[in-house]
PQR file with spaces between the fields and no chain letter, atoms N, CA, C, O and H, PARSE charges and radii, in Angstrom:
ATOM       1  N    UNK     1     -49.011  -34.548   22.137 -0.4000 1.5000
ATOM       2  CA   UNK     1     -48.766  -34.111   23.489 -0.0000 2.0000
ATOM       3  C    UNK     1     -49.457  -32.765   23.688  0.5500 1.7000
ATOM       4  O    UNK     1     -49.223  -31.759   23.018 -0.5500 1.4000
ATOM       5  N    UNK     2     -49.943  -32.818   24.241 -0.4000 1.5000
ATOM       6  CA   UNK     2     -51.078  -30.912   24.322 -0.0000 2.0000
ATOM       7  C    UNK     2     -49.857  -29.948   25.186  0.5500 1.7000
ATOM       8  O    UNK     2     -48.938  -30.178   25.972 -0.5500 1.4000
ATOM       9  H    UNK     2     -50.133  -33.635   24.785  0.4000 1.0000
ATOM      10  N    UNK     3     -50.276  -29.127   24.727 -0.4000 1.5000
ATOM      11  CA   UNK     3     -49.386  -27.460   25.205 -0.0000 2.0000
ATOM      12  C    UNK     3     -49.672  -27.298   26.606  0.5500 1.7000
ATOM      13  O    UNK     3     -50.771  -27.335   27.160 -0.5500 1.4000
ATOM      14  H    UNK     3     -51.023  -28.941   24.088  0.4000 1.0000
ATOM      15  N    UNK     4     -48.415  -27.094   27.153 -0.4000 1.5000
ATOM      16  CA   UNK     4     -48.050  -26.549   28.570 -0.0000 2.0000
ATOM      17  C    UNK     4     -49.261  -25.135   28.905  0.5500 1.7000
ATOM      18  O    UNK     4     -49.149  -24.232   28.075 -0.5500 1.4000
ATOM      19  H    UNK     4     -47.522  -27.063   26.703  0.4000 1.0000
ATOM      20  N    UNK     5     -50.013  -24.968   29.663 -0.4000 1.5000
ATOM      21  CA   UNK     5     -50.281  -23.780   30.066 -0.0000 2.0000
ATOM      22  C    UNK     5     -49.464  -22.495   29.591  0.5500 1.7000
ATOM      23  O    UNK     5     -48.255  -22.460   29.819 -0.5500 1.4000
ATOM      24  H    UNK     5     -50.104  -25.701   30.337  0.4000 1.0000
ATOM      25  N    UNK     6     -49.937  -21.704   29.101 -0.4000 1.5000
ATOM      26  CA   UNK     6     -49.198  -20.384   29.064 -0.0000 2.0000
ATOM      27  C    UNK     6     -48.436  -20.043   28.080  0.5500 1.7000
ATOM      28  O    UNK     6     -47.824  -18.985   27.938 -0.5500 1.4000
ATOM      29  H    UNK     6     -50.919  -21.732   28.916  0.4000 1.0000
ATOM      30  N    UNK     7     -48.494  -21.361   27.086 -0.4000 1.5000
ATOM      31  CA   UNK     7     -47.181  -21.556   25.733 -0.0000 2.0000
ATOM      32  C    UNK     7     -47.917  -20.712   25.180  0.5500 1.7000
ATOM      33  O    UNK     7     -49.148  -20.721   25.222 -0.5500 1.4000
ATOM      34  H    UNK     7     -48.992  -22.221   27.202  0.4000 1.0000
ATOM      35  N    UNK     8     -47.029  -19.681   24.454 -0.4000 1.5000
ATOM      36  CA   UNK     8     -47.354  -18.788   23.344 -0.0000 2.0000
ATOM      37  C    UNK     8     -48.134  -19.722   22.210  0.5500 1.7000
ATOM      38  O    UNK     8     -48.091  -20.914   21.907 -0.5500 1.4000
ATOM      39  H    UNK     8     -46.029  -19.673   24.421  0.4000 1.0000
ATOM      40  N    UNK     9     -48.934  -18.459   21.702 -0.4000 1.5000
ATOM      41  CA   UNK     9     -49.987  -19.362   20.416 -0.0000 2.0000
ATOM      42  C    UNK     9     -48.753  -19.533   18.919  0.5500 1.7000
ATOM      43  O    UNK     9     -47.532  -19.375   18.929 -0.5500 1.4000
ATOM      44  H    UNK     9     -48.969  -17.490   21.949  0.4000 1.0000
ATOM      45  N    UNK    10     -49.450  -19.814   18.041 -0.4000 1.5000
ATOM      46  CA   UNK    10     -48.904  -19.740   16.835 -0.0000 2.0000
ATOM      47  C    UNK    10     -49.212  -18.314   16.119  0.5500 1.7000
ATOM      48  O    UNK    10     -48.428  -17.850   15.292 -0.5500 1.4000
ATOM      49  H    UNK    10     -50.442  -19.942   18.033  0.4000 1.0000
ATOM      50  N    UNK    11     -50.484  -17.612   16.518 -0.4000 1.5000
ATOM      51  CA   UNK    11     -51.101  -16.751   16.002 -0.0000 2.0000
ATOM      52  C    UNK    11     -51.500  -15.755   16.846  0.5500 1.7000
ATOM      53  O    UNK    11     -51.762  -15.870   18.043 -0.5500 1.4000
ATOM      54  H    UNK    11     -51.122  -17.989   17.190  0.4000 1.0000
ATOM      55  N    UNK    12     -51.553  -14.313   15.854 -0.4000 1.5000
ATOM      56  CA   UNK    12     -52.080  -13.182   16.749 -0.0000 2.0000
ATOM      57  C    UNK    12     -53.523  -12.828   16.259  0.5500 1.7000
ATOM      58  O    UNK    12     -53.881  -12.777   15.083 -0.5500 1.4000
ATOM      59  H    UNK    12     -51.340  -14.220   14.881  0.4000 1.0000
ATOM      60  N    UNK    13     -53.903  -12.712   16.810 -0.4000 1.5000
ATOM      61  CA   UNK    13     -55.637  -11.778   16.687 -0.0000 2.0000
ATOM      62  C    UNK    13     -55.546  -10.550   16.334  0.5500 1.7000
ATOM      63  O    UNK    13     -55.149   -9.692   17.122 -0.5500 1.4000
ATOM      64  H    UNK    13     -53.612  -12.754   17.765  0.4000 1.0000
ATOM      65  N    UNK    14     -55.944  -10.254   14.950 -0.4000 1.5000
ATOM      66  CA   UNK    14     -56.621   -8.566   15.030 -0.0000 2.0000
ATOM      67  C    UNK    14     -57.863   -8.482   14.543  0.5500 1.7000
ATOM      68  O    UNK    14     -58.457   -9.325   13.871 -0.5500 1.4000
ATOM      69  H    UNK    14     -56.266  -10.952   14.310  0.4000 1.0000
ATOM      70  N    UNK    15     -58.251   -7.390   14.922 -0.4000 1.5000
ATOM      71  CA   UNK    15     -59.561   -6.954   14.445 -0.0000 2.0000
ATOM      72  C    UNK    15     -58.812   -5.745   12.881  0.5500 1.7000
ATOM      73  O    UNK    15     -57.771   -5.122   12.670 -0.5500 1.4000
ATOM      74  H    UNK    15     -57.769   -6.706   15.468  0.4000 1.0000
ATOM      75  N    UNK    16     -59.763   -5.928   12.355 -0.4000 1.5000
ATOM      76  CA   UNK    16     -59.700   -5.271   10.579 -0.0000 2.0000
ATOM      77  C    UNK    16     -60.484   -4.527   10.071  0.5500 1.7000
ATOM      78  O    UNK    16     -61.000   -5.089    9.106 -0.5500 1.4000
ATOM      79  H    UNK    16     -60.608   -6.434   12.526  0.4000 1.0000
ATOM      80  N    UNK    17     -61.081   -2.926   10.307 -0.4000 1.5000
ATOM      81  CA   UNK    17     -61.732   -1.775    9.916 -0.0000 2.0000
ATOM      82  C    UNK    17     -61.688   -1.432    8.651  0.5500 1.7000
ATOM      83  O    UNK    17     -60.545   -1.090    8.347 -0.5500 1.4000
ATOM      84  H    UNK    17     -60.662   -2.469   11.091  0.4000 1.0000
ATOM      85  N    UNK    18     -62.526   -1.365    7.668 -0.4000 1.5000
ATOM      86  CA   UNK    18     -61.960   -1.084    6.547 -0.0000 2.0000
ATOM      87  C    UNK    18     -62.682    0.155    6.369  0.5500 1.7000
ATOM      88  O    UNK    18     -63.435    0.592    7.240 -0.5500 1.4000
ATOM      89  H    UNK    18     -63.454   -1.643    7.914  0.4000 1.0000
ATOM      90  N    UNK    19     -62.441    0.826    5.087 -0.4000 1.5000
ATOM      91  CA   UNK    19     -62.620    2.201    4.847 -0.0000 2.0000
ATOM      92  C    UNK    19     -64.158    2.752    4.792  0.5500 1.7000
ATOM      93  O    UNK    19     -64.605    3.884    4.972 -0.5500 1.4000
ATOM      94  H    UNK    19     -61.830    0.471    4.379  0.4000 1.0000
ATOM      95  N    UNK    20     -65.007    1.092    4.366 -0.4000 1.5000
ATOM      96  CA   UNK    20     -65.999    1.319    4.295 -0.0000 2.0000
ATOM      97  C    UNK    20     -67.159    1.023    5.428  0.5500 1.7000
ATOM      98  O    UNK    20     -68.309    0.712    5.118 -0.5500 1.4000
ATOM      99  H    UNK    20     -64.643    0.172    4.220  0.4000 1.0000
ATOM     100  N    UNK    21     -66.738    1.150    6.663 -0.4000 1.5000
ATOM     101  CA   UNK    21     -66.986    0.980    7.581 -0.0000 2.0000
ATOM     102  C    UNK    21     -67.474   -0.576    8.167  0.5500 1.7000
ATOM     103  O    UNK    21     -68.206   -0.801    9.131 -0.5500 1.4000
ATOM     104  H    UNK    21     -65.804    1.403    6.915  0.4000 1.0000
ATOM     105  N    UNK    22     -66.925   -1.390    7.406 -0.4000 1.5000
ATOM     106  CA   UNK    22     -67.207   -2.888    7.968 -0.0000 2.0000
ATOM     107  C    UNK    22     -66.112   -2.825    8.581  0.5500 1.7000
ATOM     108  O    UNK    22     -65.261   -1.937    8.524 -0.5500 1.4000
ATOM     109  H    UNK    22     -66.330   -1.208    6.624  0.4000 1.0000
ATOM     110  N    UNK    23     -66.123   -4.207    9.449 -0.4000 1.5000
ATOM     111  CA   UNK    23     -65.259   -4.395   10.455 -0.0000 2.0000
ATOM     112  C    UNK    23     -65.313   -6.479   10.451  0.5500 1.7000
ATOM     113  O    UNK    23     -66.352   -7.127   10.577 -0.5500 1.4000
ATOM     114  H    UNK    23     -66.813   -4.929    9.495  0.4000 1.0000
ATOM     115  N    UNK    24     -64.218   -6.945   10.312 -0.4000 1.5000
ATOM     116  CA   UNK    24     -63.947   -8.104   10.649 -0.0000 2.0000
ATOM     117  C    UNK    24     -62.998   -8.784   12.046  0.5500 1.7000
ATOM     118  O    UNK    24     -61.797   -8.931   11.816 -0.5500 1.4000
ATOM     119  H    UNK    24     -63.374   -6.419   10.209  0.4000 1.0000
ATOM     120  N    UNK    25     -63.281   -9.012   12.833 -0.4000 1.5000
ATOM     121  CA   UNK    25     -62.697   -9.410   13.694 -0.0000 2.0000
ATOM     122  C    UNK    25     -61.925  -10.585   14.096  0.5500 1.7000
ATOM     123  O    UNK    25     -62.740  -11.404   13.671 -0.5500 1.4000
ATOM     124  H    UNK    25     -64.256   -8.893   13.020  0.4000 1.0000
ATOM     125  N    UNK    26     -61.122  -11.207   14.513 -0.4000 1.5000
ATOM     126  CA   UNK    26     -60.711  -12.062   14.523 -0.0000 2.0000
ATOM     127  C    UNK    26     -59.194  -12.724   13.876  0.5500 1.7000
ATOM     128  O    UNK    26     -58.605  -13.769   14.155 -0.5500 1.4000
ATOM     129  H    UNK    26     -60.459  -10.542   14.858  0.4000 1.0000
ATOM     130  N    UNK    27     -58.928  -11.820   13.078 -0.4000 1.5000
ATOM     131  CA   UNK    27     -58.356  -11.910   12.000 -0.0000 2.0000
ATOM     132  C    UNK    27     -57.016  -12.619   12.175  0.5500 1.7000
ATOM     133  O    UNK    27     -56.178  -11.825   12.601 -0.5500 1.4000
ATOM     134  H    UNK    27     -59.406  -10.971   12.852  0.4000 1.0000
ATOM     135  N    UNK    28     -56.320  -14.399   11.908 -0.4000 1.5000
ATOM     136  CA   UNK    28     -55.335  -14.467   12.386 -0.0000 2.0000
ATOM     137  C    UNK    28     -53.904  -14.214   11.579  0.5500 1.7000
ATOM     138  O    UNK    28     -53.889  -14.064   10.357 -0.5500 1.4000
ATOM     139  H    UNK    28     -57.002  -15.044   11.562  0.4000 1.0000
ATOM     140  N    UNK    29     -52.947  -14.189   12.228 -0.4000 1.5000
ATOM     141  CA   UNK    29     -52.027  -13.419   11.898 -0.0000 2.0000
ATOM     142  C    UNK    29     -50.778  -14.125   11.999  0.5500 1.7000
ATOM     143  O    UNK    29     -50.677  -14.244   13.220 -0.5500 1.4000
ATOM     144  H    UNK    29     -52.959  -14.311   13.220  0.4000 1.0000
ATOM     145  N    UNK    30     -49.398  -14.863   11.318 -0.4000 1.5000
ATOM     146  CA   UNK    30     -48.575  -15.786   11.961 -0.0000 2.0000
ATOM     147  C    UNK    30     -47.444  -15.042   13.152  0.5500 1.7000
ATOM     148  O    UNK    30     -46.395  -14.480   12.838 -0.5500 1.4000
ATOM     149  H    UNK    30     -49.479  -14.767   10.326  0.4000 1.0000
ATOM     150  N    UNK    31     -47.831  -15.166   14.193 -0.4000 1.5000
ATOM     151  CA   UNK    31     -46.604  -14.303   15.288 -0.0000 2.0000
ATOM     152  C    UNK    31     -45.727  -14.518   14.119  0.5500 1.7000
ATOM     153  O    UNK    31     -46.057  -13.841   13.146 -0.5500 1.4000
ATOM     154  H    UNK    31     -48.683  -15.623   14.449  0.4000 1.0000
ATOM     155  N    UNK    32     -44.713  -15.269   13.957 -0.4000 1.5000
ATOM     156  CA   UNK    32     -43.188  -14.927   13.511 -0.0000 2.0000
ATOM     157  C    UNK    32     -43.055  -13.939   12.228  0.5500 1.7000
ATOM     158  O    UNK    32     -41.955  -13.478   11.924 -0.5500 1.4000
ATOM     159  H    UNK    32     -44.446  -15.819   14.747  0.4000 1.0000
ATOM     160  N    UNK    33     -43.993  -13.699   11.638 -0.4000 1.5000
ATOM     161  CA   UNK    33     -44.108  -12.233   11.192 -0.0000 2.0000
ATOM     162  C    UNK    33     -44.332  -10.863   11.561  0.5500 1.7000
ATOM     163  O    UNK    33     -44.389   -9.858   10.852 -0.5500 1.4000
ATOM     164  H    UNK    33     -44.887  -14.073   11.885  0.4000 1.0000
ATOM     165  N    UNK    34     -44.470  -11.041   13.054 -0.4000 1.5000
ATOM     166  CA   UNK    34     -44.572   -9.753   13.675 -0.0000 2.0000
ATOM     167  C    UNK    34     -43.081   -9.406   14.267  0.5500 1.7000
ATOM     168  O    UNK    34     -42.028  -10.017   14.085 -0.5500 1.4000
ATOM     169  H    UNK    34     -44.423  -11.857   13.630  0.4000 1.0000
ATOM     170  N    UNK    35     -43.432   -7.800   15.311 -0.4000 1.5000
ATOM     171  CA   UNK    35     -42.191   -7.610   15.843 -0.0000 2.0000
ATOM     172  C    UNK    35     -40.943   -7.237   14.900  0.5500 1.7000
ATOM     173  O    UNK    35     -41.109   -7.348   13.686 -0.5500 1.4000
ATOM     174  H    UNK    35     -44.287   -7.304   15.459  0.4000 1.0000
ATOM     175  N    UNK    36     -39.733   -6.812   15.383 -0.4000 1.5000
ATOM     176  CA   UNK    36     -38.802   -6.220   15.148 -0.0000 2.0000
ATOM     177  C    UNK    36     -39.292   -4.849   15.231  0.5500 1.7000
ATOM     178  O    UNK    36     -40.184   -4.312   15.887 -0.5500 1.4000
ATOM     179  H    UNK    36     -39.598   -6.722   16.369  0.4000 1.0000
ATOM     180  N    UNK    37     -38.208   -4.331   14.134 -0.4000 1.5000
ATOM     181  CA   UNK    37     -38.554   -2.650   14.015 -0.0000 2.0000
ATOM     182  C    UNK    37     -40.080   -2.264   13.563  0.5500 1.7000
ATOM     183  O    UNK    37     -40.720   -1.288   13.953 -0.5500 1.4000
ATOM     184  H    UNK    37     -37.483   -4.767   13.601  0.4000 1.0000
ATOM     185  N    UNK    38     -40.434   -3.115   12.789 -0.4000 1.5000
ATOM     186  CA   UNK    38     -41.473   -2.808   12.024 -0.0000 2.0000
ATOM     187  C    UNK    38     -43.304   -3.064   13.136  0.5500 1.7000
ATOM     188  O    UNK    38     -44.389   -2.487   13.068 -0.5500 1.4000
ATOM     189  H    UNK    38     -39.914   -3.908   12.472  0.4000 1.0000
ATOM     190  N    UNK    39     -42.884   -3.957   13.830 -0.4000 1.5000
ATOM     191  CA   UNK    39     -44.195   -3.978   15.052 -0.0000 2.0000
ATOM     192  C    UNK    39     -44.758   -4.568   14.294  0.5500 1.7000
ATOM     193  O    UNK    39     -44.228   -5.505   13.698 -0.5500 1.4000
ATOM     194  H    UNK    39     -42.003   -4.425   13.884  0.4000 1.0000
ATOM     195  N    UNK    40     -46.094   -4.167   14.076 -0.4000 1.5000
ATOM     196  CA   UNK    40     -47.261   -5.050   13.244 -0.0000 2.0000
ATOM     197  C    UNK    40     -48.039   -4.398   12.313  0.5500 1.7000
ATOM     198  O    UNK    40     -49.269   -4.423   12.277 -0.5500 1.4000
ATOM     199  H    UNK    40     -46.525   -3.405   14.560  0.4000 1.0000
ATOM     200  N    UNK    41     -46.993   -3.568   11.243 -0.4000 1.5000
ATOM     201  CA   UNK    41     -47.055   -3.446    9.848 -0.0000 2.0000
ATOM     202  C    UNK    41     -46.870   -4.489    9.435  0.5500 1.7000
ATOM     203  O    UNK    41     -47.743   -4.589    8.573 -0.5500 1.4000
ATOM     204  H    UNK    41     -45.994   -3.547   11.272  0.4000 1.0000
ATOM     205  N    UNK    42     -46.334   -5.366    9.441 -0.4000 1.5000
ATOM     206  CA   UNK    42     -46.471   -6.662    8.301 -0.0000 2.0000
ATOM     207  C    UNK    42     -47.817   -7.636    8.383  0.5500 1.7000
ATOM     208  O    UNK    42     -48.214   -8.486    7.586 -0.5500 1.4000
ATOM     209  H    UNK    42     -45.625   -5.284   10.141  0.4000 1.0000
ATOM     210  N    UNK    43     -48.349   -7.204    9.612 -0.4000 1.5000
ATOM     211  CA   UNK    43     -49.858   -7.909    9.646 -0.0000 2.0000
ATOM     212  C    UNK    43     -50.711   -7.160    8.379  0.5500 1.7000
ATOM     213  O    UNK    43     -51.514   -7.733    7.642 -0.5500 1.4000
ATOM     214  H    UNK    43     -48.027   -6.514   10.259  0.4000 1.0000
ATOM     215  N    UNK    44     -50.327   -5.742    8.325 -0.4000 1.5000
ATOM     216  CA   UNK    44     -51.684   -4.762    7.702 -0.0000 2.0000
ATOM     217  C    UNK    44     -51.602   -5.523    6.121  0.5500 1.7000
ATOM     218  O    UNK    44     -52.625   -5.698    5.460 -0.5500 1.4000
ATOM     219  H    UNK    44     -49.675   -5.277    8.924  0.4000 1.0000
ATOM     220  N    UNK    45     -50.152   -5.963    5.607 -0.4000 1.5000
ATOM     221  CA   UNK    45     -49.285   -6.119    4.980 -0.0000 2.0000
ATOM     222  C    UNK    45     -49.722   -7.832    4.217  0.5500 1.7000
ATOM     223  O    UNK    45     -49.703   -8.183    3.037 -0.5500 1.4000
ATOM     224  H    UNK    45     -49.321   -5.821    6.144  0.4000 1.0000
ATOM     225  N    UNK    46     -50.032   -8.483    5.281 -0.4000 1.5000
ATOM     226  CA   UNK    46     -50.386   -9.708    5.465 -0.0000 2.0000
ATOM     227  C    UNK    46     -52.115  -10.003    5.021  0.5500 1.7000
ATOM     228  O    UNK    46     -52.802  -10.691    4.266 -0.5500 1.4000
ATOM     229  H    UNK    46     -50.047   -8.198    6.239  0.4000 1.0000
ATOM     230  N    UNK    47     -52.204   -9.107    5.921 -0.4000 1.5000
ATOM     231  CA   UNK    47     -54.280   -9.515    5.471 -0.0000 2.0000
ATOM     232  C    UNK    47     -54.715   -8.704    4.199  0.5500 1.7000
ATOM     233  O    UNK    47     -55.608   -8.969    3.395 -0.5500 1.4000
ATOM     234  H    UNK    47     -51.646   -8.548    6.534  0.4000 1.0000
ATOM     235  N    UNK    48     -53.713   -7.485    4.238 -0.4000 1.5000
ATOM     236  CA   UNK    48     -54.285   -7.077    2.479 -0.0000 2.0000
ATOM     237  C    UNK    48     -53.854   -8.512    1.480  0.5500 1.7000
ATOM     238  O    UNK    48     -54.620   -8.530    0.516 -0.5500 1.4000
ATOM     239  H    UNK    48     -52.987   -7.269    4.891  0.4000 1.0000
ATOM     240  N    UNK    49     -53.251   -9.235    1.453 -0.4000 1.5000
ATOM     241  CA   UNK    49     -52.988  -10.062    0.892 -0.0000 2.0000
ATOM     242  C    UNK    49     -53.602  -10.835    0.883  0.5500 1.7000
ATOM     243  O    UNK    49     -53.674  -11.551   -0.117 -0.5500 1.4000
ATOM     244  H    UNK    49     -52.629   -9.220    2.236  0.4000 1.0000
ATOM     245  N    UNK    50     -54.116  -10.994    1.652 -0.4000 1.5000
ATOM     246  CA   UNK    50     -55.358  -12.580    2.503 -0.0000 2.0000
ATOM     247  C    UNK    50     -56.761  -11.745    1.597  0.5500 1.7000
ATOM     248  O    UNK    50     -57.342  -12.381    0.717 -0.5500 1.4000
ATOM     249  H    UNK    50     -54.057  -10.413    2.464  0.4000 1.0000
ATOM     250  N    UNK    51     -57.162  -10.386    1.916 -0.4000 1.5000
ATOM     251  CA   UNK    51     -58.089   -9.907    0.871 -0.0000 2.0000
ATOM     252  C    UNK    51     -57.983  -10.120   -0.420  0.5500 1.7000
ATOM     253  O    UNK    51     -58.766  -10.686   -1.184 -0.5500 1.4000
ATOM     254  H    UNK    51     -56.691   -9.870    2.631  0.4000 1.0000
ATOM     255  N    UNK    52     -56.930   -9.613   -0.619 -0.4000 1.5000
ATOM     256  CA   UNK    52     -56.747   -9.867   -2.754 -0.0000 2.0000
ATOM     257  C    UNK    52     -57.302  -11.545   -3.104  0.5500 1.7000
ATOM     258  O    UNK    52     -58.133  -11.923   -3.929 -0.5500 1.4000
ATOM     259  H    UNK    52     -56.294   -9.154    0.002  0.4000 1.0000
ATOM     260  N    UNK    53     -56.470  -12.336   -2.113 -0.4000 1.5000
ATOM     261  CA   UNK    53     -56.866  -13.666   -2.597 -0.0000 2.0000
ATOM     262  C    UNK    53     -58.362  -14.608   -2.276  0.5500 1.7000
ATOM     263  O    UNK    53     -58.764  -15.703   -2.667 -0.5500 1.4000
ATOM     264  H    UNK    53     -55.794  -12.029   -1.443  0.4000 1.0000
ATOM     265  N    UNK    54     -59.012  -13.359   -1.198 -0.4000 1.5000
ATOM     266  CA   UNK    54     -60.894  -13.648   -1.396 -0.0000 2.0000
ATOM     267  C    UNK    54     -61.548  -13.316   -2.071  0.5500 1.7000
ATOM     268  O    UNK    54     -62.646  -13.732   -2.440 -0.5500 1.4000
ATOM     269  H    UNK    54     -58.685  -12.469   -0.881  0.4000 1.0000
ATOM     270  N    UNK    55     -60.604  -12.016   -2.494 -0.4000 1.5000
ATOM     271  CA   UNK    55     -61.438  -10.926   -3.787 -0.0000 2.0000
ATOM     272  C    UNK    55     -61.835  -11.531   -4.747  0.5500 1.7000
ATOM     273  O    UNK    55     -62.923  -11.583   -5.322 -0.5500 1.4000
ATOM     274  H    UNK    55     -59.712  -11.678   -2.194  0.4000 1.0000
ATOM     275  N    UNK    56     -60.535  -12.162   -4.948 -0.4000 1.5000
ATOM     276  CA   UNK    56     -60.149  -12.727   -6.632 -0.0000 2.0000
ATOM     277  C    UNK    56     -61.193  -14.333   -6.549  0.5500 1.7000
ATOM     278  O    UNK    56     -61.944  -14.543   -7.502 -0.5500 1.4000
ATOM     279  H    UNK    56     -59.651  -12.119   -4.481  0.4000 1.0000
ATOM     280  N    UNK    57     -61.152  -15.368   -5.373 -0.4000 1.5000
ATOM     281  CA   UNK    57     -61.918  -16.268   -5.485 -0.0000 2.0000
ATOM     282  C    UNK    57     -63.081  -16.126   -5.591  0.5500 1.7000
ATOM     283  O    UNK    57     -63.768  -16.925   -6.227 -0.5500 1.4000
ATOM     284  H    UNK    57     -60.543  -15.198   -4.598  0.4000 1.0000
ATOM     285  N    UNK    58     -63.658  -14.874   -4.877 -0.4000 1.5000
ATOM     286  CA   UNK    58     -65.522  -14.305   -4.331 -0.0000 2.0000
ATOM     287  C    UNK    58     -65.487  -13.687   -6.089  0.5500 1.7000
ATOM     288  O    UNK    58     -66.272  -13.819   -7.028 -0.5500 1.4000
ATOM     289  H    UNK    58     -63.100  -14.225   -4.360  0.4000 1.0000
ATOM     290  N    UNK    59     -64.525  -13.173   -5.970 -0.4000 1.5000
ATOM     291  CA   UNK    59     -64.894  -11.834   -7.886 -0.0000 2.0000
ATOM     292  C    UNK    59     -65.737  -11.213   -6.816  0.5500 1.7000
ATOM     293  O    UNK    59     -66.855  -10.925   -7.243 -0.5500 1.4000
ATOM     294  H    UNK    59     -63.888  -13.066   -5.207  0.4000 1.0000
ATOM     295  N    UNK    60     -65.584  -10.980   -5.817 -0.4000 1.5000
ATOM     296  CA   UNK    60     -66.399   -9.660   -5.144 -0.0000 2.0000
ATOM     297  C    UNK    60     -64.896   -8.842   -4.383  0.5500 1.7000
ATOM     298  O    UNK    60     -64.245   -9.361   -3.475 -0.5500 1.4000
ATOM     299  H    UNK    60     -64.676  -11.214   -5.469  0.4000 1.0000
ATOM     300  N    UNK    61     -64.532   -7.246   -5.123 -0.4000 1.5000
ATOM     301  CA   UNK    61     -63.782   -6.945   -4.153 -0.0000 2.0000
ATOM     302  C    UNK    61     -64.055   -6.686   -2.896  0.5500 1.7000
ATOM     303  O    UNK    61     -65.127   -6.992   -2.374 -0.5500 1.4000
ATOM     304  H    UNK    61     -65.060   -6.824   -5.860  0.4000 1.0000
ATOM     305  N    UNK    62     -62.882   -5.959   -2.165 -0.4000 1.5000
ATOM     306  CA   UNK    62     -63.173   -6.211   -0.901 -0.0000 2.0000
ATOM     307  C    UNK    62     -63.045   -4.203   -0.581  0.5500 1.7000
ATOM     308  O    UNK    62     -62.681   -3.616   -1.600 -0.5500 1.4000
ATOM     309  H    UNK    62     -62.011   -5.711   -2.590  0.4000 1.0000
ATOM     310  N    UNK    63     -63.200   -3.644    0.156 -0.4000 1.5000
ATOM     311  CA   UNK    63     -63.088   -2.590    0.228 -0.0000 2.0000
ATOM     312  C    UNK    63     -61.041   -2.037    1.179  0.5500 1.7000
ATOM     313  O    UNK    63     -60.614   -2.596    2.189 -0.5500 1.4000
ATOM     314  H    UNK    63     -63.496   -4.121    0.984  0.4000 1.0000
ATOM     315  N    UNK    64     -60.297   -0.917    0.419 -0.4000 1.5000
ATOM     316  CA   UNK    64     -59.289   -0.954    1.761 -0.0000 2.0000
ATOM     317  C    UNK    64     -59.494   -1.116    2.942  0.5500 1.7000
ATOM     318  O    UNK    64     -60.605   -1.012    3.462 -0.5500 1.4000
ATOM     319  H    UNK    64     -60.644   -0.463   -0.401  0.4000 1.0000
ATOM     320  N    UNK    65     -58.438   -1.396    3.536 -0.4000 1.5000
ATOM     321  CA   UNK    65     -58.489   -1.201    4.928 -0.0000 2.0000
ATOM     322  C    UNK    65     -57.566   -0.397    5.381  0.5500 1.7000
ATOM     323  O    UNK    65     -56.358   -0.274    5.176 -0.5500 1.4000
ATOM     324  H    UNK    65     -57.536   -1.481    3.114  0.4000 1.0000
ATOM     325  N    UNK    66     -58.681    0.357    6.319 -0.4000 1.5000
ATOM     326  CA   UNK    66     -58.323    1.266    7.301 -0.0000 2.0000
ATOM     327  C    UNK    66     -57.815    2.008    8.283  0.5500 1.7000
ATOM     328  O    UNK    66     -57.593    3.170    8.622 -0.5500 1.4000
ATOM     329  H    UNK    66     -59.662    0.257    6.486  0.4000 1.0000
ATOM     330  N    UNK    67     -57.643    0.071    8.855 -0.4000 1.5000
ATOM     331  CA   UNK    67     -56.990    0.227   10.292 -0.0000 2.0000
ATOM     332  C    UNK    67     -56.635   -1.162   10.658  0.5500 1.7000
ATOM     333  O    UNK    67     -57.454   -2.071   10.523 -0.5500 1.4000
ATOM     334  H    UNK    67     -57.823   -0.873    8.579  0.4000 1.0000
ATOM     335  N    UNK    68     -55.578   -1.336   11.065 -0.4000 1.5000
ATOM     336  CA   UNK    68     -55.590   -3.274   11.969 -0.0000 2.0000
ATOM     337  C    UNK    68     -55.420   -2.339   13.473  0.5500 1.7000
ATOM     338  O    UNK    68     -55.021   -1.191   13.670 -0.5500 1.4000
ATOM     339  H    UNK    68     -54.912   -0.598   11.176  0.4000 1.0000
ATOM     340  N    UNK    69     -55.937   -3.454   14.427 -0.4000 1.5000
ATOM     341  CA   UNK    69     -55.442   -3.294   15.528 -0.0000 2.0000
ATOM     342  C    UNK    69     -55.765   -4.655   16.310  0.5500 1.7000
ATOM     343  O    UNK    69     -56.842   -5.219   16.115 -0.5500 1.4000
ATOM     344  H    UNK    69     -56.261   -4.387   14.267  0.4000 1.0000
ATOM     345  N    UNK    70     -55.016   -5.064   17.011 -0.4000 1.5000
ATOM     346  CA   UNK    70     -54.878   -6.854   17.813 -0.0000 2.0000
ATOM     347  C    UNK    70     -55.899   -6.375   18.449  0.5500 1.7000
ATOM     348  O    UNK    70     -56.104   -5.319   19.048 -0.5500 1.4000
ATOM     349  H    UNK    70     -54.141   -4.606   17.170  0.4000 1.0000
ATOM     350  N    UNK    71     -56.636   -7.493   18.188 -0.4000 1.5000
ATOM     351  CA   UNK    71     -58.147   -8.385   19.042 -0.0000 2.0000
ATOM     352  C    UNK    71     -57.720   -8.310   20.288  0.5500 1.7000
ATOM     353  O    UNK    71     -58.401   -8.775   21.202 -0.5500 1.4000
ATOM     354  H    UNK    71     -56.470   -8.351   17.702  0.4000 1.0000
């Protein structure tokens, strides 16, 4: 059955700055991990995690990151 107009997504968008001045955009994020007290620290929280586990498949690390902020 396709989604009503206007239905919330499953996912949030951020863009991802890292220390070494790359930038990835797009980055998705599961809403029901966002929000409460915490806002969207658990995203920053979330994609460092999503890094470790490209790092470790590429064996290329990835550099910190810097900054999240929603796409």
């Amino acid at each position: 059955m396709p989604r009503k107009p206007g239905s919330k997504s499953e996912f949030v968008l951020f863009d991802v700055i890292y220390e070494d001045g790359a930038t990835r955009s797009n980055r998705r994020v599961p809403r029901d991990i966002l929000g409460g007290l915490d806002g969207d620290e658990p995203a920053r929280a979330f994609l460092e995690a999503q890094d470790q586990e490209i790092a470790r498949m590429s064996r290329h690390p990835m550099a910190p990151i810097k900054m999240v902020r929603r796409s």
